[in-house]
C-alpha positions in Angstrom: 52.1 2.6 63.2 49.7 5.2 63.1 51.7 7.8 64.7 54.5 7.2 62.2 52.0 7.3 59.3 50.9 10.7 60.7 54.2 12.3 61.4 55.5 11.0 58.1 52.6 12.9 56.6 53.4 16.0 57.9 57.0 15.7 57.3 56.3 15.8 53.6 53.4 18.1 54.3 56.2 20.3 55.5 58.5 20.0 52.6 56.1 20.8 49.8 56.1 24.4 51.3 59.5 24.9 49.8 59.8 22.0 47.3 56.8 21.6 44.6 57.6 18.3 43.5 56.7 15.0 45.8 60.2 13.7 45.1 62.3 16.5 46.2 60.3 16.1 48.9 60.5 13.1 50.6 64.6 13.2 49.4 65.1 16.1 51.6 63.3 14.5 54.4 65.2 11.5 53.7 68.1 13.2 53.7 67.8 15.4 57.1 66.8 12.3 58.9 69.6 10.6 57.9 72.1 13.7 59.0 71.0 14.1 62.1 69.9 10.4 63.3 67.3 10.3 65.7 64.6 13.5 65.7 62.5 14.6 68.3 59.7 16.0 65.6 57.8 18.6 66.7 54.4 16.8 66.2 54.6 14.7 69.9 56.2 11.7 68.8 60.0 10.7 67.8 60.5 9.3 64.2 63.7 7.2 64.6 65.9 8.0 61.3 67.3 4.3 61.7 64.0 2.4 61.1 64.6 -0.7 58.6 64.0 0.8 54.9 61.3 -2.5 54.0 59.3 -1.5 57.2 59.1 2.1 56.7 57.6 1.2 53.2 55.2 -0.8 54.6 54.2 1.3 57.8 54.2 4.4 56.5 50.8 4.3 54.2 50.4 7.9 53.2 50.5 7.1 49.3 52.2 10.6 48.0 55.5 9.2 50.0 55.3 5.9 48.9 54.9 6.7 45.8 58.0 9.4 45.8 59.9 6.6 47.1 59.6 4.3 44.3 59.8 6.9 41.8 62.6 8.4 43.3 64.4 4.4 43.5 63.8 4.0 40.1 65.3 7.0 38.6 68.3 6.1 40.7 67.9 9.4 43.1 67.8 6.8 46.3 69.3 3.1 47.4 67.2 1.1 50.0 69.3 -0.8 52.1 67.9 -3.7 54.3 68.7 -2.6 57.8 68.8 1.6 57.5 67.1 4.0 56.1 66.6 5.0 51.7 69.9 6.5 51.2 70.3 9.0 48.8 73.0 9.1 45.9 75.1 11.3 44.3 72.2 12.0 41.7 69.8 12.1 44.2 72.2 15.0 46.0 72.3 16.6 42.1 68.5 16.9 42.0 68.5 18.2 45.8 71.5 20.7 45.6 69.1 22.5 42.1 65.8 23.0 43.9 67.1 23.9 47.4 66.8 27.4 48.4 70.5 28.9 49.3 72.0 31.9 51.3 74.4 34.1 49.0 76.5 35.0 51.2 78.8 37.5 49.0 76.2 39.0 46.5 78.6 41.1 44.2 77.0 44.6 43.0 78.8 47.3 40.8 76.0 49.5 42.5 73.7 50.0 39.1 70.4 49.4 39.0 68.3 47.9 35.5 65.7 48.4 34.5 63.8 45.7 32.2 61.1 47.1 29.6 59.0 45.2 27.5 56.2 46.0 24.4 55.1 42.4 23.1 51.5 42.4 21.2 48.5 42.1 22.7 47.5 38.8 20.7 50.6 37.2 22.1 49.1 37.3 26.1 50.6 33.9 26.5 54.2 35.4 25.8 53.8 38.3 27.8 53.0 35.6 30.9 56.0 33.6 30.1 58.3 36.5 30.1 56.4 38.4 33.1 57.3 34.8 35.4 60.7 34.5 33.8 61.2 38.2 35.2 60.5 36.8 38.7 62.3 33.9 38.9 65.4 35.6 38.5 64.7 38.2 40.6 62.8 41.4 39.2 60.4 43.1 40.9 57.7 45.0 38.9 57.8 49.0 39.2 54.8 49.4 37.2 52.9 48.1 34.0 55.5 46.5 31.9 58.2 47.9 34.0 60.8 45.6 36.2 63.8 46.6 38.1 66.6 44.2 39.7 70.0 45.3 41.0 71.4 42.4 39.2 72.4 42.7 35.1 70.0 40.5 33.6 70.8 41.7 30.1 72.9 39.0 29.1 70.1 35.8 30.9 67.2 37.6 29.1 69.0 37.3 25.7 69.7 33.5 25.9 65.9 33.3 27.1 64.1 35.7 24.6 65.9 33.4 21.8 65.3 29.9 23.5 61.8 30.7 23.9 61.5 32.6 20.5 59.7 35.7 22.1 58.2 38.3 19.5 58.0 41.7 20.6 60.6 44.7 22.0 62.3 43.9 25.4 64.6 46.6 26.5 67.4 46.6 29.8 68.6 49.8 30.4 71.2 50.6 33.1 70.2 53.4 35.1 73.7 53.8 36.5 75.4 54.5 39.5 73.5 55.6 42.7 70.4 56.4 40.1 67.5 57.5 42.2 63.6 57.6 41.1 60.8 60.5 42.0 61.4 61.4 45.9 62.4 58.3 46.9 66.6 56.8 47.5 67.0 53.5 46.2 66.8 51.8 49.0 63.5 53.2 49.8 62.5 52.4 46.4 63.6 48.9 46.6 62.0 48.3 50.0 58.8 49.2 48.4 58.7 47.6 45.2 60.2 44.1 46.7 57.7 44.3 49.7 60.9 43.9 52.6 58.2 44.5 54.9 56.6 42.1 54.4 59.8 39.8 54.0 60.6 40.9 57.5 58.0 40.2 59.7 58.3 36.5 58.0 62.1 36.7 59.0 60.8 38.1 62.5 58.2 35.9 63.3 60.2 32.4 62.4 63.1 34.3 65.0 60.2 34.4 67.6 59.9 30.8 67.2 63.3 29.7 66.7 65.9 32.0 67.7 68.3 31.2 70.6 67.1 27.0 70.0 69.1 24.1 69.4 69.1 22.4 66.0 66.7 19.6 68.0 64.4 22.4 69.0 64.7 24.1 65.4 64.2 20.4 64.0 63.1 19.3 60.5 59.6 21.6 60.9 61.7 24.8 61.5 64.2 24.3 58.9 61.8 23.7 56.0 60.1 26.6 57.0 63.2 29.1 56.9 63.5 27.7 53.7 60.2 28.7 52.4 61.0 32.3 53.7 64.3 32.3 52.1 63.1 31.1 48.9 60.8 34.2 48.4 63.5 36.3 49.6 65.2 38.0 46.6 68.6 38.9 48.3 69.4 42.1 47.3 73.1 43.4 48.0 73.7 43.7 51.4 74.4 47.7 50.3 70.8 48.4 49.7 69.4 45.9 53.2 69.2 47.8 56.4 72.9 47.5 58.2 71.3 44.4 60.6 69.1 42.6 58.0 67.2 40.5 60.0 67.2 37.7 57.4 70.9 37.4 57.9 70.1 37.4 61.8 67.4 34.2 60.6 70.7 32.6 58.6 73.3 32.7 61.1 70.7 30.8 63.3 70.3 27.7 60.7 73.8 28.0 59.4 74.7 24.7 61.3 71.9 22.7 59.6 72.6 23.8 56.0 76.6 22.7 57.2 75.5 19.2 58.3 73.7 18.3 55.3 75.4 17.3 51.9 73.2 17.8 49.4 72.2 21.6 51.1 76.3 22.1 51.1 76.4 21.2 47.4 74.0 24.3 46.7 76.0 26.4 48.5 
């Protein structure tokens, strides 16, 4: 009991590095244990996917899971059945497929780069914050003071977010065109800076140390999650502006066969 308790813990321990909600959580390790039936964890002890859904409630103690259980049951994301595991449903899949990192495996570019400008008054701080995170999350990296870049055309995304959010101020996308280049530096030297690939890398690098040329077994629930905390900090440029053997594609060819296996991870795809 106390060795399930403790790997349990973990296993959720090692889904909040990628997911920041207790109930995305535990559904993704719901739902890996599920797909791949029983899992040698790497933690010294199996956890058997097949355990009777009342005793893995009662066994496993660690409240945050619990808890993430029943909330999740009650909003209909999971079913408990009385001789296998919580199983997730379609909505539960919904939630999962939204949060989950994914691999783009296409990324589209018409070979422009933008650049996103912003002048918003200095008693409106709180605005300036919400615009500077918006920037990130869909990708922007900052060149300097007020200054953001992206190889994607955010012009049309910002302009449905300045008006839902009601943002006061100037915010300016400019299209620098095609193969635009800044100071002494290419764009792709440009880009590795100001998105800190480097750094990206040796993430990439190090999880291959650990990982590459394994089974899915050897990978396990541990080494997935943690690709997936890589891969959700990694931007994904267009390939055109990556080194010609981007190691992070190297990392994705690897885990391919897990993000195949499971549903809700297929659904983001």
């Amino acid at each position: 009991m106390r060795v399930r308790k403790i790997v349990s813990k973990q296993l959720l321990e090692i889904s909040e590095l990628v997911f920041s909600h207790a109930v995305d959580a535990t559904l993704a390790v719901v739902a890996y244990l599920v797909a791949f039936g029983d899992i040698q964890t790497q933690f010294s002890a199996p956890f058997h996917a097949r355990i009777e859904s009342e005793k893995f409630l009662r066994t496993v103690n660690y409240d945050a899971i619990k808890y993430a259980l029943i909330t999740a049951s009650k909003h209909g994301f999971i079913k408990r059945k009385r001789h296998a595991m919580p199983e997730i449903t379609k909505a539960g899949m919904k939630r999962l497929s939204s949060v989950i990192p994914s691999y783009d495996e296409i990324r589209m570019w018409d070979k422009r780069l933008h650049i996103v400008t912003y002048d918003i008054p200095e008693k409106k701080k709180h605005t300036r914050d919400v615009l500077r995170m918006y920037l990130k999350q869909i990708g922007c990296a900052k060149l300097q003071a007020s200054v953001w870049l992206t190889p994607y055309d955010p012009i049309d995304i910002i302009r449905q977010f300045i008006k839902e959010k009601e943002i006061e101020g100037t915010v300016i996308v400019s299209n620098l065109g095609i193969d635009a280049s800044i100071g002494d530096e290419t764009i792709q030297e440009l880009v590795f800076r100001i998105y800190n690939l480097q750094g990206l890398e040796d993430r990439y690098r190090e999880w291959l140390e650990k990982y590459e040329g394994g089974s899915i077994s050897v990978i396990g629930y541990k080494g997935f999650c943690e690709y997936l905390a890589i891969l959700k900090d990694d931007p994904q440029l267009p390939f055109a502006l990556l080194e010609k053997k981007w190691i992070g594609e190297r990392a994705y060819k690897i885990i391919k066969p897990v993000f195949s296996m499971l549903s809700f991870a297929r659904a983001a795809a």
